[in-house]
MIKOLSE-473124 format. One record per residue (C-alpha): x, y, z; residue number from 1; residue in three letters. Coordinates in steps of 0.5 Angstrom, whole numbers, padded with zeros to 4 digits. Layout:
<pts>
PT      X      Y      Z  gufi  vexke
PT      X      Y      Z   NUM    Ala
...
</pts>
This chain:
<pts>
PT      X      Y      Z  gufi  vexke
PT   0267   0278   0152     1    Unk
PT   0260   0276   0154     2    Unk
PT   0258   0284   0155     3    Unk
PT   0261   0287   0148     4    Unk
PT   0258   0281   0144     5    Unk
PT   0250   0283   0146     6    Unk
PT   0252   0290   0148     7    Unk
PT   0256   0291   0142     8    Unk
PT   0262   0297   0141     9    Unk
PT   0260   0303   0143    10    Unk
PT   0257   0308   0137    11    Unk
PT   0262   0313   0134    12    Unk
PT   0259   0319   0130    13    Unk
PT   0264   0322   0126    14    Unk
PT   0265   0329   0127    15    Unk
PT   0261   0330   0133    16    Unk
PT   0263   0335   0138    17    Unk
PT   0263   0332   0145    18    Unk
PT   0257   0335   0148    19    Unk
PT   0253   0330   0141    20    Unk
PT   0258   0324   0143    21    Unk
PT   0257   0324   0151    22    Unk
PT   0249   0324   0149    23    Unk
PT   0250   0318   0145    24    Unk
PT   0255   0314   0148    25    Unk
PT   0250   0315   0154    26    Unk
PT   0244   0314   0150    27    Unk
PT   0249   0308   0149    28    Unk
PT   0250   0306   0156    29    Unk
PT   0242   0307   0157    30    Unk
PT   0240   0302   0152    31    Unk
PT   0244   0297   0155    32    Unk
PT   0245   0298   0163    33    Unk
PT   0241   0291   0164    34    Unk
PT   0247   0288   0161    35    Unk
PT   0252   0292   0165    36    Unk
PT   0248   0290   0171    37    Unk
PT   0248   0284   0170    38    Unk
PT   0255   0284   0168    39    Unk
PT   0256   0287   0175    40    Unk
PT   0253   0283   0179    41    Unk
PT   0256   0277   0176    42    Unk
PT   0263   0279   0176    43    Unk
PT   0261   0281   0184    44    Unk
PT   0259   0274   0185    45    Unk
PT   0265   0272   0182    46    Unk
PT   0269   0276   0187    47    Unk
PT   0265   0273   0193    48    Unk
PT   0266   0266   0190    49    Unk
PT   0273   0267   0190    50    Unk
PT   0274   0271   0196    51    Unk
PT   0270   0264   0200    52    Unk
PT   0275   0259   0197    53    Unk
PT   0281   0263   0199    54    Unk
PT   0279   0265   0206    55    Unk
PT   0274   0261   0208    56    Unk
PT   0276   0257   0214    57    Unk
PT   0271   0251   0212    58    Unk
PT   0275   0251   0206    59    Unk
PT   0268   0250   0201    60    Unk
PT   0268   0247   0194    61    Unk
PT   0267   0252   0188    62    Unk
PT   0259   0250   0188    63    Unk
PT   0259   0251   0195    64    Unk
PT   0263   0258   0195    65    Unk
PT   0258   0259   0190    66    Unk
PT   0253   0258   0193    67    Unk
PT   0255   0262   0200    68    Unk
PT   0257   0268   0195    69    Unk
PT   0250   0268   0192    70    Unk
PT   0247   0268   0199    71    Unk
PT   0252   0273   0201    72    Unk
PT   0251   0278   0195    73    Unk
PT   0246   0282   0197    74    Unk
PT   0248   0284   0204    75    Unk
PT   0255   0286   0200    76    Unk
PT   0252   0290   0195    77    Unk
PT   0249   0294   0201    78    Unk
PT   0256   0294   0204    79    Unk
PT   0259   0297   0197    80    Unk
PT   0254   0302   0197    81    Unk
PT   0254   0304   0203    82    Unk
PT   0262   0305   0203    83    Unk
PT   0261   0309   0195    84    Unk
PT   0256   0314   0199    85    Unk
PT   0262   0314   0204    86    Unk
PT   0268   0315   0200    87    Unk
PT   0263   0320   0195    88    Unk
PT   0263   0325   0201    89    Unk
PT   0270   0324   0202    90    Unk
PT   0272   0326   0195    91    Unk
PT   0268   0332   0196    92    Unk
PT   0272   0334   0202    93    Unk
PT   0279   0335   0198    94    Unk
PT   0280   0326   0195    95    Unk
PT   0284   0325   0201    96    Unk
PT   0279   0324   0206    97    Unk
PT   0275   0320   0200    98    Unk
PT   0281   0315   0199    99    Unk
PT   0283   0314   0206   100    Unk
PT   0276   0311   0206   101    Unk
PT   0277   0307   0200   102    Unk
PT   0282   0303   0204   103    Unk
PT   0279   0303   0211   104    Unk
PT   0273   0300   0208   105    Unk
PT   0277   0296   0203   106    Unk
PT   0277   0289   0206   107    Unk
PT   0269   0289   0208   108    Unk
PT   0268   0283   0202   109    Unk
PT   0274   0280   0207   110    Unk
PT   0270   0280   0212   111    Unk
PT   0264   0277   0209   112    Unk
PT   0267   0272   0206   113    Unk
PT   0273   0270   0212   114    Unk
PT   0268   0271   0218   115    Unk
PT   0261   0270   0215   116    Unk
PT   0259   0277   0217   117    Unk
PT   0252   0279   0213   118    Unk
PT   0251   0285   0217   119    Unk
PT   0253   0291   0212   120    Unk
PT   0255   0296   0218   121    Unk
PT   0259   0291   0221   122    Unk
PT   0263   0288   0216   123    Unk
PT   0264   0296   0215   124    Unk
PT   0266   0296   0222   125    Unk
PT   0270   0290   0222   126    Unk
PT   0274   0293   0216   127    Unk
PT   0276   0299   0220   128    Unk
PT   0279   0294   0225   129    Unk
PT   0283   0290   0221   130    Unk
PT   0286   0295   0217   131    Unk
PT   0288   0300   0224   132    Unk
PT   0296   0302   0224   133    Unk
PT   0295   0299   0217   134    Unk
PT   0291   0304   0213   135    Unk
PT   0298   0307   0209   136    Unk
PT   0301   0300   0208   137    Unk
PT   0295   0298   0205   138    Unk
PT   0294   0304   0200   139    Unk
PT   0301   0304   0198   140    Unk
PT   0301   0296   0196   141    Unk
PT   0294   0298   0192   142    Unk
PT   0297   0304   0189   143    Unk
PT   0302   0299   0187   144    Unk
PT   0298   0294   0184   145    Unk
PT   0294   0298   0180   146    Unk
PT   0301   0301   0178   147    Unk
PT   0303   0294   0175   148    Unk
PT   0296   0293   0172   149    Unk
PT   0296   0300   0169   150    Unk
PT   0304   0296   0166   151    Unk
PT   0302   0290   0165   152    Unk
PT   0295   0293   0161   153    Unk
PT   0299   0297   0156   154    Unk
PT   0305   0291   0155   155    Unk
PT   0299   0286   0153   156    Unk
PT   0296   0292   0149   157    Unk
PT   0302   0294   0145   158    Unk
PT   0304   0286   0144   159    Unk
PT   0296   0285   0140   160    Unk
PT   0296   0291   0138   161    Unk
PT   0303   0289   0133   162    Unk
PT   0301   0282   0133   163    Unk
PT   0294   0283   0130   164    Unk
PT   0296   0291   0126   165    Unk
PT   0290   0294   0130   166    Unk
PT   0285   0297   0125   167    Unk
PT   0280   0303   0127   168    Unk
PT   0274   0304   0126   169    Unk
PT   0275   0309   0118   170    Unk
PT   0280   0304   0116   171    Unk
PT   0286   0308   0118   172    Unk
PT   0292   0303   0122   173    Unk
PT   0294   0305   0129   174    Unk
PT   0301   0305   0129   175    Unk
PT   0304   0303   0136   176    Unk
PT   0309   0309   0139   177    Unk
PT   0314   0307   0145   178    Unk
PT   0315   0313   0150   179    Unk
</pts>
């Protein structure tokens, strides 16, 4: 809320061809990367803060989690690069690759928070551990829980968009249709 208050709705330019709207939108997302990074990180250290208060075995108050997130952060945004650069390559070796990788290095926030591991690699490595013989498993309940976000998304939208009659930008109503 905070980030669309002080970076604004993204610019619309009637008419435009898509190459004149890509340089706008990221003449856009240029002029207001600090706010999208400091979003960034401020919803990373939420995450961090989140995953200490469940997984920590010294059970820490909220203050405490965020406390240990902040001091954790930079040593899991190094992880979190390290496993995109990862999972880059393997997109680019036909997407499977690239996805296997995604849920191999998908608990390496886990292992920082539960284990207080502040090694990048090794939480990287830990993560490759705990998900061994697990890998489909863990793909498919994350297929499915993006699938319900994607369900449960449109259901909110389609309830605000006929609560509040949705109004676009030239002042013609959006009309809500059921597939």
């Amino acid at each position: 809320l905070i980030l669309t208050l002080v970076a604004g709705d993204p610019p619309i330019v009637a008419g435009a061809d898509s190459d004149r709207m890509q340089d706008v939108l990221l003449g856009w997302f240029g002029d207001n990367s600090i706010y999208f990074l400091l979003s960034s990180l401020i919803t990373t250290l939420g995450t961090l803060a989140i995953m200490y208060v469940t997984l920590n075995p010294a059970k820490p108050t909220v203050g405490e989690a965020i406390s240990l997130a902040g001091a954790m952060l930079i040593f899991y945004i190094i992880a979190q690069i390290l496993g995109a650069i990862a999972v880059g390559f393997g997109m680019l070796l036909l997407i499977v690759p690239g996805i296997y990788l995604a849920v191999k290095f998908s608990l390496s926030g886990m292992v920082a928070a539960g284990e207080n591991e502040r090694n990048p690699i090794e939480m990287m490595r830990r993560s490759w551990r705990l998900t061994k013989g697990n890998s489909l498993r863990l793909f498919g309940l994350i297929f499915l829980v993006a699938i319900a976000a994607v369900i449960a998304m449109m259901v909110i939208s389609l309830i605000i968009g006929s609560i509040f009659g949705m109004i676009l930008p030239d002042g013609a109503a959006l009309t809500v249709t059921a597939f």
